[in-house]
C-alpha positions as CSV (number, residue, x, y, z in Angstrom):
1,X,-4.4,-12.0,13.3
2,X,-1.0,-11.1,13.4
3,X,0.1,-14.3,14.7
4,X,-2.0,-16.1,12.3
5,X,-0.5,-14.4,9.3
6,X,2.8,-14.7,10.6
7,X,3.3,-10.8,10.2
8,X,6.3,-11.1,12.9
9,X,8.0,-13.3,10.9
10,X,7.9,-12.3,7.7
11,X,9.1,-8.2,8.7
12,X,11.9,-9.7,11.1
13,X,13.0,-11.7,7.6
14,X,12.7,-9.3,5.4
15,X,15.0,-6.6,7.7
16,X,17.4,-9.3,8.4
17,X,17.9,-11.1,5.3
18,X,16.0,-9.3,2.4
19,X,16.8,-5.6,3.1
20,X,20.6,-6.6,3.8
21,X,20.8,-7.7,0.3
22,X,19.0,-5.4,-1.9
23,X,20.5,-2.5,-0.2
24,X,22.6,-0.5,-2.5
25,X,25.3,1.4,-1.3
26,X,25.5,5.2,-1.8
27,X,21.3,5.1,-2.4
28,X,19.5,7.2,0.2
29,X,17.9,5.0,2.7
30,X,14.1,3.9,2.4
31,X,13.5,2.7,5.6
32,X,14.9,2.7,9.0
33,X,18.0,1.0,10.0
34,X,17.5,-2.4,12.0
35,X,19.2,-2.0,15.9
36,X,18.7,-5.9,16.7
37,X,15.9,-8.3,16.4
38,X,14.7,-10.3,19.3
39,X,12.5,-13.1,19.6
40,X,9.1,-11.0,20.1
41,X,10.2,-7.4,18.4
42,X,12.5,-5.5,16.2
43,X,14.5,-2.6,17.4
44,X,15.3,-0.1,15.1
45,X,16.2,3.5,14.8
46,X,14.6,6.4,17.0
47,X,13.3,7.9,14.2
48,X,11.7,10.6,16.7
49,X,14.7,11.6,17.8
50,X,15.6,11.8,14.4
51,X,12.6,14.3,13.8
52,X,11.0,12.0,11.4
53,X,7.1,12.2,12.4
54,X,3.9,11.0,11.0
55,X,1.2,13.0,9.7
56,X,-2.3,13.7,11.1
57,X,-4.1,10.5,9.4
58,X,-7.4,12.4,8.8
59,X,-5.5,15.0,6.8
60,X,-4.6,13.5,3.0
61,X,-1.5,14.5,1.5
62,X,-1.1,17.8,0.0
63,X,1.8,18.2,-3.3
64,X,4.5,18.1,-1.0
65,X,4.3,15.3,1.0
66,X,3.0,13.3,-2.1
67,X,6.3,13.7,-3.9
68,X,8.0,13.4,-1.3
69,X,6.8,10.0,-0.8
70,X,7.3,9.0,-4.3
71,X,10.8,9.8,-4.1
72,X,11.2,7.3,-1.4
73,X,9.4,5.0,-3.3
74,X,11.1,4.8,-6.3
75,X,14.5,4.7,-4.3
76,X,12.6,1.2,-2.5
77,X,11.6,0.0,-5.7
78,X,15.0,0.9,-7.6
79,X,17.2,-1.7,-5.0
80,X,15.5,-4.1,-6.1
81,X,15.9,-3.4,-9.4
82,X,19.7,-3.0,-8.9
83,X,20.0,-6.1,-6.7
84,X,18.4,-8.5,-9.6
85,X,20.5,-6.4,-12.3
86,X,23.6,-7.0,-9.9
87,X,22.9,-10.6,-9.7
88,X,21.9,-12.0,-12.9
89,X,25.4,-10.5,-14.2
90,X,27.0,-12.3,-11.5
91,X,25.2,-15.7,-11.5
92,X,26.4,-18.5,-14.1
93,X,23.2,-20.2,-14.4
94,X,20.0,-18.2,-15.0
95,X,19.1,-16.0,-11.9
96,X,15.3,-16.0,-11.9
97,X,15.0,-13.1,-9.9
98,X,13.4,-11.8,-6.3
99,X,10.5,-13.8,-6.6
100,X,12.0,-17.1,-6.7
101,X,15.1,-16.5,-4.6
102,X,12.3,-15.3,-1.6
103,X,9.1,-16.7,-2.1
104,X,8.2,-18.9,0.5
105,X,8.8,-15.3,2.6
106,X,6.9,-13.2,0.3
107,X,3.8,-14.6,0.3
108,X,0.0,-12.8,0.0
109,X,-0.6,-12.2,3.6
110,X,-4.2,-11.8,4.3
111,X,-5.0,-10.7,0.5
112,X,-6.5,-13.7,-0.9
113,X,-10.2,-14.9,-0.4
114,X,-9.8,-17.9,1.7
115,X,-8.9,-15.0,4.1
116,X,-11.7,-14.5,6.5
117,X,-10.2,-10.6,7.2
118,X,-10.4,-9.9,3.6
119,X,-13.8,-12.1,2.9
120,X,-15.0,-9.7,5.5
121,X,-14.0,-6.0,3.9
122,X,-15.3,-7.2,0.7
123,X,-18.6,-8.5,2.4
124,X,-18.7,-5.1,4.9
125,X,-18.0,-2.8,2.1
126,X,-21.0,-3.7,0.7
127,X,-23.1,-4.4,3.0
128,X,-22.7,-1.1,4.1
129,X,-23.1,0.3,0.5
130,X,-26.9,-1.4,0.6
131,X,-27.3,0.8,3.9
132,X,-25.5,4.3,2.5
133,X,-24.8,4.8,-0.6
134,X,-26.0,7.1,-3.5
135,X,-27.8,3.4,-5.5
136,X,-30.9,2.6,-6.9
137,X,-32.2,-0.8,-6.2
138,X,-31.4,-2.0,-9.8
139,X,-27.6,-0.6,-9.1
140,X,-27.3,-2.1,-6.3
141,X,-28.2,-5.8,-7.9
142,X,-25.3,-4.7,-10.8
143,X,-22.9,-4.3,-8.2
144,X,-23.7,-7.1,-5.7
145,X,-23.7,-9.7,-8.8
146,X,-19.6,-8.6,-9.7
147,X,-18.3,-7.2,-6.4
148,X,-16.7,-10.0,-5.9
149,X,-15.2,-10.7,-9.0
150,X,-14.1,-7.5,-8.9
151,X,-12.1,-7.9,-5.5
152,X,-11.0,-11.2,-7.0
153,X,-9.6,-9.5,-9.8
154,X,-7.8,-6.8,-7.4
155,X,-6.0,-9.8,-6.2
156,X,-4.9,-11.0,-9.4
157,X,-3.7,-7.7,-9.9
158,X,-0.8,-8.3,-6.9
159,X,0.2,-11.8,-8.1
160,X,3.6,-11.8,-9.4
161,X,3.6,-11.0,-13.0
162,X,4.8,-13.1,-15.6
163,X,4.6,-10.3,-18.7
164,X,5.5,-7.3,-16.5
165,X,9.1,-6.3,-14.6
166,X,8.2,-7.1,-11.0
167,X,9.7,-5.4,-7.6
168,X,9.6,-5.9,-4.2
169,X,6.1,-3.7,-3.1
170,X,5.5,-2.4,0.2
171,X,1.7,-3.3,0.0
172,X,0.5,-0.9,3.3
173,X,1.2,2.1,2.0
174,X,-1.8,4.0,4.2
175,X,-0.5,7.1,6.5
176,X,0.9,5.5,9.1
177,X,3.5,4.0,7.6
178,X,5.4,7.0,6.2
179,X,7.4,9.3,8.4
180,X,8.4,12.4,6.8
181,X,11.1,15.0,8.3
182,X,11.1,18.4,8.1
183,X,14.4,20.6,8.2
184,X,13.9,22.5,11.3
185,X,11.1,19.8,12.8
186,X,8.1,21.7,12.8
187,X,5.5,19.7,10.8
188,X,3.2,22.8,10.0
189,X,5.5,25.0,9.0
190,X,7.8,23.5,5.6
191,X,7.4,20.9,3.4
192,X,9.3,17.7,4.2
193,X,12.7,17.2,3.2
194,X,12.6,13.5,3.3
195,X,10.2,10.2,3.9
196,X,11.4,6.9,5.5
197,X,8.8,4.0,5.0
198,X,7.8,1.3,7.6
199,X,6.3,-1.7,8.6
200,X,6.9,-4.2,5.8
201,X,4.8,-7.1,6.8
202,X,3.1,-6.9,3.3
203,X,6.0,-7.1,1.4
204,X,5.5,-9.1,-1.8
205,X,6.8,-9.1,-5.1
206,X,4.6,-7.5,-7.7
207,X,4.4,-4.5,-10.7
208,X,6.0,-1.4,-8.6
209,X,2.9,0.7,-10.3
210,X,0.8,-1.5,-7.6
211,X,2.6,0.4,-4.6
212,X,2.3,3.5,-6.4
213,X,-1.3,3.6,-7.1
214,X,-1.7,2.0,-3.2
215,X,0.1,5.0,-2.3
216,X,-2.0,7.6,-4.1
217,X,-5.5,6.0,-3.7
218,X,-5.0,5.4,0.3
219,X,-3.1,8.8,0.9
220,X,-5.0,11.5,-1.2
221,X,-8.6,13.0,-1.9
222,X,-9.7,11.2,-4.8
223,X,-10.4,14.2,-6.5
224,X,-7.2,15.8,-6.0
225,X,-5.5,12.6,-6.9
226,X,-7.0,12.0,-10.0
227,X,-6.9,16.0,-11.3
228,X,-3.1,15.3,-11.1
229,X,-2.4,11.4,-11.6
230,X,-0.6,12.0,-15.0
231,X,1.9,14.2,-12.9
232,X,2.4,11.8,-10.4
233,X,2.8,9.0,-12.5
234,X,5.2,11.0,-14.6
235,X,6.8,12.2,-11.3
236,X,7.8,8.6,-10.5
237,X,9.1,7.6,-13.3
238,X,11.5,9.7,-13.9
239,X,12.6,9.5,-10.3
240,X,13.0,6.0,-10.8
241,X,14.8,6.5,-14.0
242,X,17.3,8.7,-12.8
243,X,18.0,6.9,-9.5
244,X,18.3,3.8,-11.7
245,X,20.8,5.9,-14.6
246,X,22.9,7.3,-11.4
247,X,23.7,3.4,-10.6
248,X,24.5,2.8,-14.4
249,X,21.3,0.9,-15.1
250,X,18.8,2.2,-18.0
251,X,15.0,1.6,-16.9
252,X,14.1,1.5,-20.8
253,X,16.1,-1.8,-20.4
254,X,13.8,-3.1,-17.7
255,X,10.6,-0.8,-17.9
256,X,8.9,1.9,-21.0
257,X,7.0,4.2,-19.7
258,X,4.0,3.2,-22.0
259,X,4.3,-0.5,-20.1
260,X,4.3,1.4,-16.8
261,X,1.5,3.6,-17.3
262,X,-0.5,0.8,-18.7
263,X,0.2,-1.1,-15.4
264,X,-0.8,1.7,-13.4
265,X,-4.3,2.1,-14.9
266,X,-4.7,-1.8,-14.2
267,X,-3.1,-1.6,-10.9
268,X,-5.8,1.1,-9.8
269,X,-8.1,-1.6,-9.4
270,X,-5.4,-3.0,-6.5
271,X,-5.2,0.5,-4.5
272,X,-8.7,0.9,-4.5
273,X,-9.4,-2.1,-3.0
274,X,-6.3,-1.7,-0.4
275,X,-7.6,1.4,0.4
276,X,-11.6,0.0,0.9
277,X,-9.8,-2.6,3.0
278,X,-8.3,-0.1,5.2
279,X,-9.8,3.0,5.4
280,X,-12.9,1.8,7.3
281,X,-10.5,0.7,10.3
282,X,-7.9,3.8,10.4
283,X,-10.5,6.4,9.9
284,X,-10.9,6.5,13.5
285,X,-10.0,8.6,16.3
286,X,-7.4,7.6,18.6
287,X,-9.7,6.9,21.5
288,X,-11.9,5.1,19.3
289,X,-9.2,3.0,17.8
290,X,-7.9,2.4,21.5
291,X,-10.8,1.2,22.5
292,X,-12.0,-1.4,19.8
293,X,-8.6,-3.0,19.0
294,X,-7.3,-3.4,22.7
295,X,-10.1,-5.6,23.3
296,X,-9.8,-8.8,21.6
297,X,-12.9,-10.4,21.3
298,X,-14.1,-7.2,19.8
299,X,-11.1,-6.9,17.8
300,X,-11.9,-10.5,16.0
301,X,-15.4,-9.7,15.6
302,X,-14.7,-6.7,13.8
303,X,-11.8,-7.8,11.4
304,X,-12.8,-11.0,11.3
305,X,-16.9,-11.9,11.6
306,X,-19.0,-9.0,11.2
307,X,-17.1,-5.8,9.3
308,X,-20.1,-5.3,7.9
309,X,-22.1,-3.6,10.9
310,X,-19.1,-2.0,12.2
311,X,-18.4,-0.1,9.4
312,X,-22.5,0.8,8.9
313,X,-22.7,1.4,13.1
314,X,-19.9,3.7,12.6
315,X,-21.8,5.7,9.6
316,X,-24.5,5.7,11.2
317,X,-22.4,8.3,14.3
318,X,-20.1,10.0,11.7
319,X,-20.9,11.8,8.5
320,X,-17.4,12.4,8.1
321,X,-16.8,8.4,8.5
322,X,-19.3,7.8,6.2
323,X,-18.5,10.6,3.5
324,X,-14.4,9.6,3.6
325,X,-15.1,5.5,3.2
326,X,-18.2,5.8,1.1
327,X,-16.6,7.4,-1.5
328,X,-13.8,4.8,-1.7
329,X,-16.4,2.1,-1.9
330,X,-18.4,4.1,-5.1
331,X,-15.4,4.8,-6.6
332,X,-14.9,0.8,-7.5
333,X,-18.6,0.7,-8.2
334,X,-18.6,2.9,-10.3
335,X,-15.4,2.1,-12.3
336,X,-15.8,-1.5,-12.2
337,X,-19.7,-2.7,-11.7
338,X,-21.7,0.1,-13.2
339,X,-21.9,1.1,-16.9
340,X,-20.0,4.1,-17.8
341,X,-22.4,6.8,-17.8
């Protein structure tokens, strides 16, 4: 899959050529820093040595570590802000931003439906809601008639956008691609001082709300995230607004508040899908996850012909499984299939 999608290629570009140039001196860094890239991997940073470690994937993120990530977010989002800003002053003819300068690099990955991987967590999603979940018969036909306009629509969602400011967006904003660092290195004992993201083999240009509400629908207990989304929200933006002031650009010049939390409730739709595409694979134990993806035939299979009774074989062993990804797939059911009740 990785080959197929060109992952490889597309996160060795982005470090050499796209990171290089949105970069903004002074700005905290985002992400590691590139050693060298080589014809089959990238070197970069120890960020072990460094202290920087991940968190335990089956536990969400508390307050803390939620800001935290924000913060690093905003300061991704705000280069390229800075770098289009930068070069639309410098540019005699009309600089037409990221998007165009980049695009045959940023392209949708495996997020579009001729995509047999995503074909197949739309499918096994709800498949395995027929099996599982808390539905009627007659909700279940609701659903199964516009699931798939509403994965469709999900997609549409991370096109770039033509009405609304656009950024460069991580898109795979699930736990294991944040490191956080802790000032004396002990995980369990203080809040992190810091967050580096990585792995940008997603990377597309789209509303930055669509990382944000990636980051908080794949990272957090839905009920905790949504008891405190209006902080959150509010939390980023004024991160990014400051970050953006500091380098003597003002966001109301590029993005109100009103258009960003408008674009956030839209972009939902996108994290919640993310996160159904994902969680069924990374809620997993590390032997388990050994075991299935370091065999390749079952690997394909999985990702790629049958998701759907892997993700119900797995329910079927786990209530824990079952309880964390069931409630992902509800969620869009019952925001976007089923009459509000």
């Amino acid at each position: 899959m990785v080959k197929e999608m060109r992952l490889f290629e597309k996160e060795s570009f982005f470090y050499g050529v796209i990171k290089q140039n949105i970069d903004v001196p002074g700005l905290r860094s985002w992400a590691p820093k590139l050693i060298t890239a080589l014809n089959d991997a990238i070197v970069f940073e120890d960020l072990n040595a460094l202290q920087y470690k991940l968190r335990n994937k089956f536990e969400r993120f508390d307050m803390a570590h939620t800001l935290q990530a924000l913060k690093t977010l905003a300061r991704f989002h705000a280069s390229s802000i800075v770098h289009e800003e930068k070069k639309s002053k410098q540019t005699v003819d009309e600089y037409k931003g990221l998007n165009y300068e980049y695009e045959k690099s940023l392209d949708k990955g495996g997020y579009h439906l001729s995509s047999d991987w995503f074909c197949q967590c739309m499918t096994g999603a709800l498949e395995a809601m027929k099996s599982f979940s808390k539905y009627d018969d007659t909700e279940i036909n609701l659903i199964e008639t516009s699931w798939r306009d509403v994965w469709s629509t999900a997609l549409t969602l991370s096109d770039f956008s033509l009405k609304q400011k656009n950024v460069i967006c991580h898109r795979d904003l699930w736990n294991n691609n944040l490191m956080f660092h802790y000032s004396d290195g002990e995980e369990n004992c203080l809040e992190p001082d810091d967050c580096l993201l990585v792995d940008f083999q997603a990377v597309r240009c789209q509303p930055p709300a669509g990382d944000v509400m990636l980051l908080l629908c794949c990272n957090l207990d839905p009920k905790f995230r949504e008891q405190n989304i209006e902080m959150f929200l509010n939390f980023y933006f004024e991160e990014l607004g400051k970050i953006l002031n500091n380098l003597n650009v003002e966001i109301d010049e590029i993005l109100s508040k009103e258009e960003f939390l408008a674009s956030a409730e839209e972009q939902r739709q996108w994290g919640l899908v993310v996160c159904a595409c994902l969680i069924p694979q990374f809620w997993l134990g590390d032997d388990q996850t050994t075991e299935i993806f370091t065999d390749n035939a079952q690997f394909d299979e999985i990702l790629s012909k049958n998701k759907g009774q892997f993700i119900k074989k797995m329910m079927e062993c786990s209530f824990d499984y079952k309880q964390k990804v069931m409630e992902i797939f509800e969620e869009i059911a019952d925001r976007y299939c089923l009459p509000a009740k």
